[in-house]
C-alpha positions in Angstrom: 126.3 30.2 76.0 128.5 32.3 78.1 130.2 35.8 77.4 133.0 37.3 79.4 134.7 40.6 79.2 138.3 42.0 80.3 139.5 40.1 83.1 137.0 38.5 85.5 133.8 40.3 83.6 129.9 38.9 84.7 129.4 35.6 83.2 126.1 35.4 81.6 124.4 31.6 80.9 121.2 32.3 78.9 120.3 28.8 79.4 120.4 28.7 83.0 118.7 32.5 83.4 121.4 33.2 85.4 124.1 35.8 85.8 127.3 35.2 87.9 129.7 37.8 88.8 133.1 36.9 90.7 133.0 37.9 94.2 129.1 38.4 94.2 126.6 35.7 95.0 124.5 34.1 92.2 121.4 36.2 91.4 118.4 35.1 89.1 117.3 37.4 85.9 114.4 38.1 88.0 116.3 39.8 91.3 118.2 41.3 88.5 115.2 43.0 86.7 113.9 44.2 89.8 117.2 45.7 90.7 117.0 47.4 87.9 113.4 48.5 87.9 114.1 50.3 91.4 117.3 52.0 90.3 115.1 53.2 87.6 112.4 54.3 89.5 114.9 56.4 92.1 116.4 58.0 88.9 113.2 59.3 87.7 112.1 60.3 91.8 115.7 61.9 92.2 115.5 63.9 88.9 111.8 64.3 88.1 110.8 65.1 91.6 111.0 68.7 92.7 109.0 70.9 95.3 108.2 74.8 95.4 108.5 76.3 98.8 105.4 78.5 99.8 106.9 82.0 98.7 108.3 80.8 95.3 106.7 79.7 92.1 108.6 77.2 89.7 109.1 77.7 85.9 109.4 74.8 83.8 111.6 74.9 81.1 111.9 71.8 78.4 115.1 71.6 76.7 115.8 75.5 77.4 111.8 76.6 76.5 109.5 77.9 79.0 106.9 75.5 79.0 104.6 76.6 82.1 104.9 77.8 85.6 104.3 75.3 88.9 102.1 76.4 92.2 103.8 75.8 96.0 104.0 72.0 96.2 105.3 69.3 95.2 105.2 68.6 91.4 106.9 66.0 89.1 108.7 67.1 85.4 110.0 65.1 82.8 113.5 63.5 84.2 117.0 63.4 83.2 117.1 67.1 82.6 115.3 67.3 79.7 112.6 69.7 82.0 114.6 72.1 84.4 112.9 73.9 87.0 113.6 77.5 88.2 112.8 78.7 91.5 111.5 82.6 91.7 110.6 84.3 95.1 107.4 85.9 94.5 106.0 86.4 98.0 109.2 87.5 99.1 110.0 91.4 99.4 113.8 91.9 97.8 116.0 94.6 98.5 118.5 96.7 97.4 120.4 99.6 98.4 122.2 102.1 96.4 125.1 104.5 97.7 126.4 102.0 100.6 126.3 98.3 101.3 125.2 96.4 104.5 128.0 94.5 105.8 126.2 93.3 109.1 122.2 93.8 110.0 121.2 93.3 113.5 120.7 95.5 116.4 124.1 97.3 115.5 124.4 97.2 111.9 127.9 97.8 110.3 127.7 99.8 106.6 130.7 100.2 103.7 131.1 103.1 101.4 132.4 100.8 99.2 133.7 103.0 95.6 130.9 101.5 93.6 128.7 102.9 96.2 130.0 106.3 96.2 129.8 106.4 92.6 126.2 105.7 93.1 125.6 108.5 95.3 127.1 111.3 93.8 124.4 112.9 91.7 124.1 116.6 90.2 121.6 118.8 91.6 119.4 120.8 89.5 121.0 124.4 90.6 124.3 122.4 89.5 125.4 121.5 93.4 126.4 118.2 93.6 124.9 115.9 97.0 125.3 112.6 97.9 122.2 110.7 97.8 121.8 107.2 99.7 118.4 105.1 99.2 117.2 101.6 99.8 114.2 99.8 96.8 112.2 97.2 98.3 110.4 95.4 95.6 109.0 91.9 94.7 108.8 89.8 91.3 105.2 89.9 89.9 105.6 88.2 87.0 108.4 85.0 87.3 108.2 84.3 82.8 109.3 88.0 82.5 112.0 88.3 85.2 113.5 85.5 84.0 113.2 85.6 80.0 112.6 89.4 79.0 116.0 90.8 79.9 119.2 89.2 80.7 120.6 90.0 83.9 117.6 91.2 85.6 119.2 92.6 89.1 122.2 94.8 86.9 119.2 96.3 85.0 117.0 97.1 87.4 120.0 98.4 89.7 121.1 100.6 86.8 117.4 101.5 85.8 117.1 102.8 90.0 119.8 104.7 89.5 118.6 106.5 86.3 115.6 107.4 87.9 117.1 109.0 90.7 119.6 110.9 88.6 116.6 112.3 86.8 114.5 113.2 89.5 117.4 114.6 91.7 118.6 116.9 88.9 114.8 118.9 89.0 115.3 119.8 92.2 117.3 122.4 93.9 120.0 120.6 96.3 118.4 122.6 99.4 115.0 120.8 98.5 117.2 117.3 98.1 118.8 117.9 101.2 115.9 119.4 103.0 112.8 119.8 102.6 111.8 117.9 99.3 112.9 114.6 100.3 109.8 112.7 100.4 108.7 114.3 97.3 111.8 113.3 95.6 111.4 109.4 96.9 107.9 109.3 95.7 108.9 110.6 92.2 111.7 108.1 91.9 109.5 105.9 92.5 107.1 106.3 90.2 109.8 106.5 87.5 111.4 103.6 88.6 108.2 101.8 88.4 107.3 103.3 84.7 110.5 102.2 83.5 110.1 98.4 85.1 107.2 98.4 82.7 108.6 99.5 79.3 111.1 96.7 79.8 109.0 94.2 80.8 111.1 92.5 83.6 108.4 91.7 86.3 109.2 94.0 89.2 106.9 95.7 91.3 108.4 98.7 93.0 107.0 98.2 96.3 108.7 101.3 98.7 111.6 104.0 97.7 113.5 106.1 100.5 116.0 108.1 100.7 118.4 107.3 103.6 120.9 109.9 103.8 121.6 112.9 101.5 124.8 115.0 102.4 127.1 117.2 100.7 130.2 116.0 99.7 133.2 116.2 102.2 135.3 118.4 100.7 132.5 121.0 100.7 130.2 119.3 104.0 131.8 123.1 106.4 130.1 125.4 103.8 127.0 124.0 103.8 126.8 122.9 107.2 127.4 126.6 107.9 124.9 127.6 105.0 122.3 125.3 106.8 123.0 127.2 110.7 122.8 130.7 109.1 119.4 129.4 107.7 118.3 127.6 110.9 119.3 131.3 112.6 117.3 133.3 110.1 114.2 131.2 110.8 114.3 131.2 114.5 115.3 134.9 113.7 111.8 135.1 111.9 110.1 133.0 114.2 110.9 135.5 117.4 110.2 137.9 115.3 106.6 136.6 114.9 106.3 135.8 118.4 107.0 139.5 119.2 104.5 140.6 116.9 101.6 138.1 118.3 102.3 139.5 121.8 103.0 143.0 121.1 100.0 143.8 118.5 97.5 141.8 120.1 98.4 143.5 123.6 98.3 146.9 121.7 94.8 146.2 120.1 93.7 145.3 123.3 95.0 148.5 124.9 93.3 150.4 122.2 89.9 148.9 122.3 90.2 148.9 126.3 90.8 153.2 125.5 87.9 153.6 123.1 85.5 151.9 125.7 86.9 154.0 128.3 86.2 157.3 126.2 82.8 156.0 125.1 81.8 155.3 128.4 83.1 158.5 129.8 81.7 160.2 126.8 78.2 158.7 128.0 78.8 159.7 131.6 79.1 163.3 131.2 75.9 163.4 128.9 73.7 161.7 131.4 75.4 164.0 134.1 74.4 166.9 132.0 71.4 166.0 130.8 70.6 164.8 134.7 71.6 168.5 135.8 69.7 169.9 133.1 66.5 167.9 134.5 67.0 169.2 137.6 67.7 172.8 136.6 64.4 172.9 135.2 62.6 171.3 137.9 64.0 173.8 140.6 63.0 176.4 138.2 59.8 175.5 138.0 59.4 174.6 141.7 61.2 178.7 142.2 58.3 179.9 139.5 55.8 178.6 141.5 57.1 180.1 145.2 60.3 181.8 144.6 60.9 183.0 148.3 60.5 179.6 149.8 62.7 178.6 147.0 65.4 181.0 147.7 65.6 180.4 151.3 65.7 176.5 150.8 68.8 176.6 148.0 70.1 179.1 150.5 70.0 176.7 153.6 71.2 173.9 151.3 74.1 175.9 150.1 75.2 176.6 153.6 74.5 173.2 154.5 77.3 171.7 152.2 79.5 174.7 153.2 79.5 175.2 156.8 81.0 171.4 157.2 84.1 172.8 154.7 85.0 175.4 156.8 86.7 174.6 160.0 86.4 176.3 163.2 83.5 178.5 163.3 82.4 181.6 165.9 78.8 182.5 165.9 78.7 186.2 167.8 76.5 189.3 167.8 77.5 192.0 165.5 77.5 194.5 168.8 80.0 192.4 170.5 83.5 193.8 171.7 86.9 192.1 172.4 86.8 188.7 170.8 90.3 188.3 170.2 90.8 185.9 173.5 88.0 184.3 172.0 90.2 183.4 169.0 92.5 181.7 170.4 96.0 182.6 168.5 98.3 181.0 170.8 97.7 177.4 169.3 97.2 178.9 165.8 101.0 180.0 166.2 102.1 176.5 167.7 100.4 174.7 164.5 102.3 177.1 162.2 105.6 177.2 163.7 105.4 173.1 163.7 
């Protein structure tokens, strides 16, 4: 029995267990079957095989279902697309960045304010000032069955779910403190927001690291605050040589004041020692003038004259009879030494 198609179709003869095809050499059922059997086994390899690099984990999904969730490795699933497989980076730390775009990263990166960007950035202050606030979210995927089946469109969520934490927490604050000095305050909050919100929704992100890149006025208004920021940068130095002054000058007077109570104390102390020392000695010479008074008298006498004889100058010792002691005098060089 034979059968032939359009044409020059294979001829099969059951009888014979062979199949002839023009153009090809004759081929038992056998060869045939094995043929087949490999082709078979290569469709199931090519489409049941799959491997999960070391960062990712695979989800399984049979006929659209999650069915289970695959380790690094590689791992075998039901073929011809009736189990599909979904790579998720889970060791990986993703990024994303909000108020300007990375055109080129290296050692001289290249940015874009692209609209969307700027549309990001500008946020309302809590004073109602307006500032434009750049950051960067770094976060992973915890849980691969909820970032891929809780919410559809998991990166426009979380992107818009950045952004309204950011809004919120940027319009508590003053835009001083956004632009200043509340900064890492405001990153940390955002954060935690951020996080709080990944969790109502369910989608499987861990918020790993918020910060704030840049925060700037906008143009149109970037002179006056620039020049609000130097008068404020001038009134603190101001202040701070103000302060300076004051921890040289008081210090230097206390100093100065302490260094003049001492002084007085110490002179103070002086002249009652010196008194009370003369006092002593008053009372010793008057009981040493009690016990001999003219040996006492002529002694203070000599001692007086002692100390002022010396003081005195020139001195003549004569008799009181004596006559004619003006050559003795000496005038001449008297006048010389007043005339000079």
């Amino acid at each position: 029995m034979s059968q032939s198609g359009w044409g020059q179709g294979p001829i099969i003869d059951l009888t014979g267990g062979r199949i002839r095809i023009p153009g090809l050499p004759q081929m038992s059922g056998a060869m045939w079957r094995a043929g087949l059997l490999i082709v078979a086994v290569l469709l199931l390899l090519f489409t049941g095989y799959y491997q999960v690099e070391p960062d990712e984990v695979g989800v399984v999904q049979r006929f659209g279902r999650f069915v289970r969730t695959t380790d690094p490795g590689p791992h075998l699933k039901i073929p011809f697309g009736m189990e599909t497989v979904t790579k998720v980076p889970v060791q990986r730390q993703l990024k994303m960045e909000f108020g300007f775009r990375t055109l080129r990263a290296g050692k001289q990166s290249s940015f874009e304010v692209t609209p969307e960007a700027r549309g990001e950035a500008l946020m309302l202050t809590g004073d109602l000032n307006v500032a434009m606030v750049e950051w960067i979210v770094q976060f992973r995927v915890k849980d691969a069955r909820a970032f891929l089946f809780h919410v559809r469109d998991v990166p426009a969520t979380f992107r818009y779910m950045s952004e309204a934490a950011m809004r919120a927490v940027v319009g508590d604050h003053a835009v001083d403190e956004v632009l200043t000095i509340g900064r890492e305050e405001i990153a940390r909050k955002a954060k935690v927001e951020l996080q709080g919100l990944c969790d109502q929704y369910k989608i499987g992100i861990e918020v790993q690291q918020l910060v704030l890149q840049d925060v700037n006025p906008p143009d149109p208004v970037k002179p006056a605050f620039n020049e609000v920021n130097q008068a404020i940068q001038e009134k603190e130095r101001a202040i701070n040589d103000a302060w300076a002054d004051y921890n040289k000058a008081v210090p230097r007077a206390q100093g100065e004041a302490e260094q003049a109570v001492r002084s007085a104390e110490g002179y103070a102390l002086e002249r009652v020692n010196n008194a009370e020392g003369d006092a002593k000695r008053f009372e010793a010479l008057y009981e040493e003038y009690r016990k001999a008074p003219a040996v006492t008298k002529k002694r203070l006498y000599l001692e007086t004259m002692a100390q002022v004889i010396p003081k005195a100058g020139r001195k003549l010792v004569i008799d009181d009879k004596a006559r004619g002691i003006l050559p003795l005098l000496q005038l001449e060089g008297e006048k010389a030494e007043v005339k000079q």
